[in-house]
ChimeraX commands (.cxc) that place a marker at each C-alpha (Angstrom):
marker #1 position -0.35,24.27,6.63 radius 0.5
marker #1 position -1.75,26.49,9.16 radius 0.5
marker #1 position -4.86,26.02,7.70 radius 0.5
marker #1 position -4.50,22.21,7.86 radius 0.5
marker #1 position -3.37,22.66,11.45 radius 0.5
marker #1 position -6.64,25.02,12.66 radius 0.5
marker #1 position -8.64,21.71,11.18 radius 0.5
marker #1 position -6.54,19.35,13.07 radius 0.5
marker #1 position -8.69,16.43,15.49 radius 0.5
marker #1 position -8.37,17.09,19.60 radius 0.5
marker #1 position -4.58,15.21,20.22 radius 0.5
marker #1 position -3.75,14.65,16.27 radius 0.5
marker #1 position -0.05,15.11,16.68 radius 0.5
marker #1 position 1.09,14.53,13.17 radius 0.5
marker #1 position 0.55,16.49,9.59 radius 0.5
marker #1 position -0.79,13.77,7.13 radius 0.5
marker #1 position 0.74,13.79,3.37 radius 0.5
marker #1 position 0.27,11.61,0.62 radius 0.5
marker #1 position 2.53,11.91,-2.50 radius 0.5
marker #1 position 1.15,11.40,-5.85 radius 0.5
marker #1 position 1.52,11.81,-9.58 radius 0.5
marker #1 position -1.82,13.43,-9.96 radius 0.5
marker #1 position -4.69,14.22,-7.76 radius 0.5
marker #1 position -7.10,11.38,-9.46 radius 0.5
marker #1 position -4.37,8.70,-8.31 radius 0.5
marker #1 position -4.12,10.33,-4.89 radius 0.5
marker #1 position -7.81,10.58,-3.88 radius 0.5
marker #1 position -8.60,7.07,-4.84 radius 0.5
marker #1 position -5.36,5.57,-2.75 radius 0.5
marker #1 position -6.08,3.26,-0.50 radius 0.5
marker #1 position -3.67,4.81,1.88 radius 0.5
marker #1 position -6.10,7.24,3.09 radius 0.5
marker #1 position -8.88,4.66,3.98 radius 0.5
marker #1 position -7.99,4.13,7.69 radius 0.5
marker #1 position -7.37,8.16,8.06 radius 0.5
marker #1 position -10.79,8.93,5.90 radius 0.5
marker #1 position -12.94,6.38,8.12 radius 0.5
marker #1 position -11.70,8.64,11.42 radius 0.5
marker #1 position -12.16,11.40,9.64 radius 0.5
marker #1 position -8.19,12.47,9.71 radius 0.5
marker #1 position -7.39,15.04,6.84 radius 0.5
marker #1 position -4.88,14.13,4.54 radius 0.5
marker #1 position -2.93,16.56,2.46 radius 0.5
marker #1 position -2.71,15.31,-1.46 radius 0.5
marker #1 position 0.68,16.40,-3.08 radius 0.5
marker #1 position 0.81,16.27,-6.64 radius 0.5
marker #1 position 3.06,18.60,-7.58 radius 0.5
marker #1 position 6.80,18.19,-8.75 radius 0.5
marker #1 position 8.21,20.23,-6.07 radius 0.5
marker #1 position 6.51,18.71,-3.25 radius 0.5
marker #1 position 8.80,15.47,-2.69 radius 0.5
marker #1 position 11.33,18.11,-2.21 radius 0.5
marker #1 position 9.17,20.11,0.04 radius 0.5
marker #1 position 8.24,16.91,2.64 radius 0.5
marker #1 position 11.79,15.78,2.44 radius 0.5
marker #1 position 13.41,19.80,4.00 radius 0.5
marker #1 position 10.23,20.19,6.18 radius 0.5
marker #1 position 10.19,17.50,8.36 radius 0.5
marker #1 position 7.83,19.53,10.93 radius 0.5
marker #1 position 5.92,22.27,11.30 radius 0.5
marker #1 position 4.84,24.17,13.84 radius 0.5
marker #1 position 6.18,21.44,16.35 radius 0.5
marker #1 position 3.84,18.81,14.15 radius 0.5
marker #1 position 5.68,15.72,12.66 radius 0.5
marker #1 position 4.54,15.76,8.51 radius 0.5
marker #1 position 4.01,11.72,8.20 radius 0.5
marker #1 position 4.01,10.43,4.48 radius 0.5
marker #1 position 0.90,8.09,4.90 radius 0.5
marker #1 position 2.64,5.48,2.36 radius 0.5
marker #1 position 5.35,4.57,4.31 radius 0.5
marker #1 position 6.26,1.92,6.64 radius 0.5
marker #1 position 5.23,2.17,10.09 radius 0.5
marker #1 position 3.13,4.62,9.87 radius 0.5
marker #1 position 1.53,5.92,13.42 radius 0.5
marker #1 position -2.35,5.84,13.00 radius 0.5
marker #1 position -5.08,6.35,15.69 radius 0.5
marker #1 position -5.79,3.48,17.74 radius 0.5
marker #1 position -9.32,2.24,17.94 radius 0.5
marker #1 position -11.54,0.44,20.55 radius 0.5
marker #1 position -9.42,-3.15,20.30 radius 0.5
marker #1 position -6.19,-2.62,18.09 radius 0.5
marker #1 position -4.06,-4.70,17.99 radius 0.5
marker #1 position -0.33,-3.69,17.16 radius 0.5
marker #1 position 1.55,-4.57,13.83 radius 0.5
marker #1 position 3.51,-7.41,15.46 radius 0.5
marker #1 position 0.90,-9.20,17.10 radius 0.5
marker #1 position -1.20,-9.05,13.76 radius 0.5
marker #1 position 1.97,-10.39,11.68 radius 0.5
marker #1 position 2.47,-13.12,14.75 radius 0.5
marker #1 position -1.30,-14.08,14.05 radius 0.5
marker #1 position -1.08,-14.47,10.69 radius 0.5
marker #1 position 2.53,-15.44,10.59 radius 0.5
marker #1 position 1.60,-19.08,8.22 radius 0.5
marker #1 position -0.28,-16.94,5.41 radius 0.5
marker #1 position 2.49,-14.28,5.65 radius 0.5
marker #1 position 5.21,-16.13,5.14 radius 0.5
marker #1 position 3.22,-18.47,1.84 radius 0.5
marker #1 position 2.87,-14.99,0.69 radius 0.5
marker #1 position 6.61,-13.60,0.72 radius 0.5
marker #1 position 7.68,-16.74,-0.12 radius 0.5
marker #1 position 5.62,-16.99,-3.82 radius 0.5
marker #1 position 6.52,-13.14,-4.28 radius 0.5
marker #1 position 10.27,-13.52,-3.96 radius 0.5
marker #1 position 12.09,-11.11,-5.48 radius 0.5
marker #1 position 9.20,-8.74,-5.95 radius 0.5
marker #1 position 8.94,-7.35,-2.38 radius 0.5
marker #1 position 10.79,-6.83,0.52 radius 0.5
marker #1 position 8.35,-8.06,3.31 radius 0.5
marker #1 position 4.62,-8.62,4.02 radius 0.5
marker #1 position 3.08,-7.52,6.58 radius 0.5
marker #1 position -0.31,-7.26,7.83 radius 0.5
marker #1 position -1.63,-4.19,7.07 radius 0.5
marker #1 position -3.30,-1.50,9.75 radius 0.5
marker #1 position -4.81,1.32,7.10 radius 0.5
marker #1 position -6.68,-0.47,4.74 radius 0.5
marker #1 position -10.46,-0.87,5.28 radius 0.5
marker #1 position -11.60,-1.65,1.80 radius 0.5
marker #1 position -8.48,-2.58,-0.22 radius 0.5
marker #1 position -7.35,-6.28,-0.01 radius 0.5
marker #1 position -3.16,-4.51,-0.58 radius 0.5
marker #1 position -1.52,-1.85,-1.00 radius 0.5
marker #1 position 2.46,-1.00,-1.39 radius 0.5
marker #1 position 4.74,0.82,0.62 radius 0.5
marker #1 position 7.95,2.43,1.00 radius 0.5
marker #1 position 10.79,1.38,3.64 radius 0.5
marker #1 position 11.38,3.74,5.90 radius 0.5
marker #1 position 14.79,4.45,4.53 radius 0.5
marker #1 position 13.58,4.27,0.72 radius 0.5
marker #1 position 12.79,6.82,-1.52 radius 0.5
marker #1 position 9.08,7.63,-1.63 radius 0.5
marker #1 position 7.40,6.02,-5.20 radius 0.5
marker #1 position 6.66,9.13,-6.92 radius 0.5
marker #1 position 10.07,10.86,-6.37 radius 0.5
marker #1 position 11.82,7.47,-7.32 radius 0.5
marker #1 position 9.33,7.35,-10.94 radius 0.5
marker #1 position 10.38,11.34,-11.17 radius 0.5
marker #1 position 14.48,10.91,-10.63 radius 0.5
marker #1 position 14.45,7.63,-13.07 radius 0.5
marker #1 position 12.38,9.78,-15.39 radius 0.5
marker #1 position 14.79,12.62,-15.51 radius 0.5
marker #1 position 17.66,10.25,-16.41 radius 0.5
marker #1 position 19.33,9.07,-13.14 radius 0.5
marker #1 position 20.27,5.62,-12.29 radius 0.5
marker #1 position 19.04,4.56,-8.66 radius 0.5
marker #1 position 19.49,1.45,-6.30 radius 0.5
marker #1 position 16.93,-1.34,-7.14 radius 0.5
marker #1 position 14.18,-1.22,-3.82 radius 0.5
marker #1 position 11.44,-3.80,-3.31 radius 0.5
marker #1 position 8.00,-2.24,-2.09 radius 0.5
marker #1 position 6.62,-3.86,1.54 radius 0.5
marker #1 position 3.34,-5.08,0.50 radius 0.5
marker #1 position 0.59,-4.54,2.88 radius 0.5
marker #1 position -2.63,-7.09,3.17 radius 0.5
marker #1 position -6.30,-6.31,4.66 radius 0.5
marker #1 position -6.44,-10.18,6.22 radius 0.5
marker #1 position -9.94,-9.21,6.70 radius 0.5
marker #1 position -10.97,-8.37,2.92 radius 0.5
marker #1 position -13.10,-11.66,1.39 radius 0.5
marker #1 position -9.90,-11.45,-1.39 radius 0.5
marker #1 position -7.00,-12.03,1.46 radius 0.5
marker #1 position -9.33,-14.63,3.03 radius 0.5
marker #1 position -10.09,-16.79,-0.04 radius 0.5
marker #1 position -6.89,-16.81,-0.75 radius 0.5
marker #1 position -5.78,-17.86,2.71 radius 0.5
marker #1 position -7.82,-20.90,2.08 radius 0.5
marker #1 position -6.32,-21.88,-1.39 radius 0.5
marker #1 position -5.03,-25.45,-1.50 radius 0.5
marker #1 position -3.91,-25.14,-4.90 radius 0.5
marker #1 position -0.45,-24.12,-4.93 radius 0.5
marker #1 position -0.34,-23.31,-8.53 radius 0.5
marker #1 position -3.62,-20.83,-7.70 radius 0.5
marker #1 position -2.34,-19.34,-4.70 radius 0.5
marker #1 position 0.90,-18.03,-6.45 radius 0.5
marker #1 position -1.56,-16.54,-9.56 radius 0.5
marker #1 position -3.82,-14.85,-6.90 radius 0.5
marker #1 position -0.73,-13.82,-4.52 radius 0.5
marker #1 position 0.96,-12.13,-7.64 radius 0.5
marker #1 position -2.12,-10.56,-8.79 radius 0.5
marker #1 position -2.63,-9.07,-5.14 radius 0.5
marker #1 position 0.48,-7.18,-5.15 radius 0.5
marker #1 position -0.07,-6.31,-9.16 radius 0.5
marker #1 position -3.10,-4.36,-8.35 radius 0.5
marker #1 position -1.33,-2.59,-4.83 radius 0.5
marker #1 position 1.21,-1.49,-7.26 radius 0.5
marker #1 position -1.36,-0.19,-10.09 radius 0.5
marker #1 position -3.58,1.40,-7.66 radius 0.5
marker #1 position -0.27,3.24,-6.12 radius 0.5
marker #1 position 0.60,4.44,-9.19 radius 0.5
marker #1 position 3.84,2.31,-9.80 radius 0.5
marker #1 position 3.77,0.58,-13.63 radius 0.5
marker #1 position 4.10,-3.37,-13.67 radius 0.5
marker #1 position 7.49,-4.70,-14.20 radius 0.5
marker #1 position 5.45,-7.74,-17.00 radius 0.5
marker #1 position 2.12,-6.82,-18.22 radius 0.5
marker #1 position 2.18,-9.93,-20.39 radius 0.5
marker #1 position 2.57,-12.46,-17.43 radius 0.5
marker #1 position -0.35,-10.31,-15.20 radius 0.5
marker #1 position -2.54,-10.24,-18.66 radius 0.5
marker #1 position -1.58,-14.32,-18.38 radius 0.5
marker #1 position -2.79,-14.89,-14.89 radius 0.5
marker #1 position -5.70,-12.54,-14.75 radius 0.5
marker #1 position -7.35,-14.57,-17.98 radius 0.5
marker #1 position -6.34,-17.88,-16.54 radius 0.5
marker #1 position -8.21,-16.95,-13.21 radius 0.5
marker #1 position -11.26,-15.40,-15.52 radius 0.5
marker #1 position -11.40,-18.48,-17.20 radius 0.5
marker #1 position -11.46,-20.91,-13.87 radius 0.5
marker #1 position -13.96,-18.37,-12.52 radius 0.5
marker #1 position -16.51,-18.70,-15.73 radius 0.5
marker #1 position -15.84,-22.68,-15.93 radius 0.5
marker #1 position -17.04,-22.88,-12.15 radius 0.5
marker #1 position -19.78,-20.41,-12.69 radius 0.5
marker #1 position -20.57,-22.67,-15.52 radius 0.5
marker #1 position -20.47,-25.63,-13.45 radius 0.5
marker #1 position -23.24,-24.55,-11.33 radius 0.5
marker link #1:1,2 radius 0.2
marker link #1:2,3 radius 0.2
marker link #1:3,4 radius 0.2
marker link #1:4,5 radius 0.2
marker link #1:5,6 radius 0.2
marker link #1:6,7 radius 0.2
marker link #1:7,8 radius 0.2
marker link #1:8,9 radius 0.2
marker link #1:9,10 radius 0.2
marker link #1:10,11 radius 0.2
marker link #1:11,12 radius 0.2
marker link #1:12,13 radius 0.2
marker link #1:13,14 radius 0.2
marker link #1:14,15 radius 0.2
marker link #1:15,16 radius 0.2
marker link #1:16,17 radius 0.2
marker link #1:17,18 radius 0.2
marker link #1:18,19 radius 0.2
marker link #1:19,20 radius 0.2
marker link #1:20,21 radius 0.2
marker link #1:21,22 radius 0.2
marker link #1:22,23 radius 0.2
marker link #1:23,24 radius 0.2
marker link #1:24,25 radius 0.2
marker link #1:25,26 radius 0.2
marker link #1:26,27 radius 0.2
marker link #1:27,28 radius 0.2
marker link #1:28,29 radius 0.2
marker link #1:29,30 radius 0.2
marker link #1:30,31 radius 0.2
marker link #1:31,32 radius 0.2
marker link #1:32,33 radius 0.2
marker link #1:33,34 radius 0.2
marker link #1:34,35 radius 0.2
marker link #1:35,36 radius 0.2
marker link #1:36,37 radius 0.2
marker link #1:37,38 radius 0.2
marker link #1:38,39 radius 0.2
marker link #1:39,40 radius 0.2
marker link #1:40,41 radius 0.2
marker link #1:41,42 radius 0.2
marker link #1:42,43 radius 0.2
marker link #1:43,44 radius 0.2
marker link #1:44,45 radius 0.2
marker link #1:45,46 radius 0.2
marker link #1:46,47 radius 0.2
marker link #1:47,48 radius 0.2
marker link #1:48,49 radius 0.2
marker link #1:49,50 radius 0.2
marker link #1:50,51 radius 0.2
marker link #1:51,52 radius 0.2
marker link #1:52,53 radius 0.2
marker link #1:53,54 radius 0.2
marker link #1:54,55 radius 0.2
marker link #1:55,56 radius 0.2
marker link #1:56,57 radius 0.2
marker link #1:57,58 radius 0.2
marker link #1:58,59 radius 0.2
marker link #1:59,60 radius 0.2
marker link #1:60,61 radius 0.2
marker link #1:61,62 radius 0.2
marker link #1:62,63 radius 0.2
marker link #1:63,64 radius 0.2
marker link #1:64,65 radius 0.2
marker link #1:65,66 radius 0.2
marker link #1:66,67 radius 0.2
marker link #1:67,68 radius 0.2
marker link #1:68,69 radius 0.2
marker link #1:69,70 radius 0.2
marker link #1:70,71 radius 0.2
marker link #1:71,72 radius 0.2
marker link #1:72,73 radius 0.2
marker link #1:73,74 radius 0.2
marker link #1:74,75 radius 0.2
marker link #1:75,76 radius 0.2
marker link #1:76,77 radius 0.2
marker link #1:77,78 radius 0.2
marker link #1:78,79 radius 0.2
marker link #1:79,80 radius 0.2
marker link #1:80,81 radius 0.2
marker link #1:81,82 radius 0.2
marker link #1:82,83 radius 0.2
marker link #1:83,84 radius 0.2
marker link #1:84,85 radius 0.2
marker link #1:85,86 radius 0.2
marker link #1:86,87 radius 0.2
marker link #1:87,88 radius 0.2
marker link #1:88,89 radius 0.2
marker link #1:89,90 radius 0.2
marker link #1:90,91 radius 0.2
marker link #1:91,92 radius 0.2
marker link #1:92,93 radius 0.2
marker link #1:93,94 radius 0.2
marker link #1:94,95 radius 0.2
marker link #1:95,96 radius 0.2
marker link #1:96,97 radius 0.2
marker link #1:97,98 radius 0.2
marker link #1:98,99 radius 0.2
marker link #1:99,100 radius 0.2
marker link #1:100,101 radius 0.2
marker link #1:101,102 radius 0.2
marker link #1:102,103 radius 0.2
marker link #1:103,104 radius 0.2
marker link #1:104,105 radius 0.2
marker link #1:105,106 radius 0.2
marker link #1:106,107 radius 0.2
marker link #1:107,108 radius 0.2
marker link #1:108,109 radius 0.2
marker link #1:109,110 radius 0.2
marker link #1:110,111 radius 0.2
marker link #1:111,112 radius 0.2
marker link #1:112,113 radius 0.2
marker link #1:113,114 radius 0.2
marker link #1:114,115 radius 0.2
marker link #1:115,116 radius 0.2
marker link #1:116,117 radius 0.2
marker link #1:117,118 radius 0.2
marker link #1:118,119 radius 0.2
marker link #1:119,120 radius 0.2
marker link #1:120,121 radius 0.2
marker link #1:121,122 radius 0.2
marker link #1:122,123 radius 0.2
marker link #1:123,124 radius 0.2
marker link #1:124,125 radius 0.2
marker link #1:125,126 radius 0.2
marker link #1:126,127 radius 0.2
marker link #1:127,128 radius 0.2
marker link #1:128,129 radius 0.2
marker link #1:129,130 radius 0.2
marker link #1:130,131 radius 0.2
marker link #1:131,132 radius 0.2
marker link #1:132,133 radius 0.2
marker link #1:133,134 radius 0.2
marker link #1:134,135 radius 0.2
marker link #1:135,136 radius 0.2
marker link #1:136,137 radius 0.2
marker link #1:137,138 radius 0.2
marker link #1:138,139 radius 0.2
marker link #1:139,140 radius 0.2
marker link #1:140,141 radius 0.2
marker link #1:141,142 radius 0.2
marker link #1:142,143 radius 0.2
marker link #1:143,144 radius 0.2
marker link #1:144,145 radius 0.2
marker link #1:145,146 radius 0.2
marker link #1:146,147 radius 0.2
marker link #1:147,148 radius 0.2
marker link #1:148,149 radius 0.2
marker link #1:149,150 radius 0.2
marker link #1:150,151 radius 0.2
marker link #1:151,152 radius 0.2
marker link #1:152,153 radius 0.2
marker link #1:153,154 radius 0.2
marker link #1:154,155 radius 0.2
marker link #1:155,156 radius 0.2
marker link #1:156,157 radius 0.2
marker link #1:157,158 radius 0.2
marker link #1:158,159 radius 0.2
marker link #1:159,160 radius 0.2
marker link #1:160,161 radius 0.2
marker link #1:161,162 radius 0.2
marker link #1:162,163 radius 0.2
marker link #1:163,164 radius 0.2
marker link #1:164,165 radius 0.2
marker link #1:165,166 radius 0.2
marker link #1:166,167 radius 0.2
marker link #1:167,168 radius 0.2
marker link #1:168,169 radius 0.2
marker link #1:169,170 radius 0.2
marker link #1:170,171 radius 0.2
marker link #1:171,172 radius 0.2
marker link #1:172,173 radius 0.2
marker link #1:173,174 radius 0.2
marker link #1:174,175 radius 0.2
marker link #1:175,176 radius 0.2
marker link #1:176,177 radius 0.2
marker link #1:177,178 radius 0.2
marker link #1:178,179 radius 0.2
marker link #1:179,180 radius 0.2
marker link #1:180,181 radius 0.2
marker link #1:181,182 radius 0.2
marker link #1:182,183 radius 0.2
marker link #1:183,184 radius 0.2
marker link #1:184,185 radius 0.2
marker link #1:185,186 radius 0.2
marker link #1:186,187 radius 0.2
marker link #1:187,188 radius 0.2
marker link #1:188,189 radius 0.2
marker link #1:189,190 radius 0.2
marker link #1:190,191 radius 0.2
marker link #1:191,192 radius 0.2
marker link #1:192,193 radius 0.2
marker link #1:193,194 radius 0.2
marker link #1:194,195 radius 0.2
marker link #1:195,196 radius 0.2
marker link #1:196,197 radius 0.2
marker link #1:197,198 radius 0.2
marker link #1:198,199 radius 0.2
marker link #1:199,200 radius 0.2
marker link #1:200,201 radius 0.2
marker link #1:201,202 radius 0.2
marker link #1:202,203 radius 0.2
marker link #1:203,204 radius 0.2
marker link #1:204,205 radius 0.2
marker link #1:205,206 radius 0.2
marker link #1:206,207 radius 0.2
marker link #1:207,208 radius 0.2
marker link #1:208,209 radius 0.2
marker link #1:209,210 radius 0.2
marker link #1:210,211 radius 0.2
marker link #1:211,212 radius 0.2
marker link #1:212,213 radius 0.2
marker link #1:213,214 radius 0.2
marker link #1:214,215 radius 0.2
view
């Protein structure tokens, strides 16, 4: 940590953490692409004991530790920004289609301020437990409260915006659930049906080569 801190940006006022199962899963989160673009370090915790760990330390040093896969996270501003509620108030229509085909899968969507190359990702309430210590306890036996994940869209990724377009309701739901499928594999998380996602990913392959085929 005092390492981390002697690397720290002019006015960074917060100690980045991700939690992970293992360091492959952690590097390639999408997470971290807002921090990595402004060159913010992010310390990868893979092992057991580190839920633990970020959970007693809540500072250090006088510096906040901020799980970067949690909601309402506090990232640098750049030249522009706009804040979460303005971004969900502009977006508000494709939002609410959204939440409304994923029922019972998530808690909220939201427009999401850390992605830069990722059309998703998934993240914890800030009153949940964090992912990985949720797969850990369930693993070791214990029963826990059923939580929904807040699932977080890039409305500027080509994926978010083709589906914003989508007419066809029966498309739009395939491509919606497929969205937050893929937020939850890249996370780490395990999908609830991996027959119905096998189901809609061929369907979608199959529209795709028919309209290739049409041209």
């Amino acid at each position: 940590l005092d390492d981390y801190m002697a690397r720290m940006q002019e006015g960074q006022d917060r100690i980045y953490y991700l939690l992970a199962d293992n360091h492959s899963t952690a590097i390639a989160s999408p997470h971290l692409e807002q921090l990595r673009k402004n060159d913010i370090e992010v310390l990868l915790l893979t092992d057991r004991i580190d839920p633990w760990l970020v959970d007693a330390l809540r500072e250090y040093d006088g510096k906040e530790l901020a799980d970067v896969a949690r909601e309402g996270l506090s990232l640098p501003e750049g030249d522009g920004a706009i804040s979460q509620e303005v971004a969900n108030e502009q977006h508000k229509p494709l939002l609410k289609k959204i939440k409304r085909v994923l029922k019972g899968r998530v808690e909220a969507v939201n427009t999401s301020r850390r992605l830069v190359d990722s059309p998703a990702c998934v993240v914890a309430g800030e009153d949940d437990l964090n992912p990985s210590l949720q797969r850990m306890l369930e693993a070791s036996g214990q029963s826990l409260p059923e939580t929904k994940p807040i699932l977080e869209v890039n409305v500027g990724h080509p994926l978010v915006e083709r589906l914003s377009r989508e007419t066809d309701d029966e498309r739009f739901n395939a491509l919606a659930n497929v969205l937050l499928d893929h937020a939850l594999l890249a996370e780490g998380s395990q999908i609830e049906n991996p027959a119905d996602y096998v189901a809609r990913m061929n369907r979608l392959l199959l529209e795709l080569d028919s309209a290739s085929g049409a041209k």
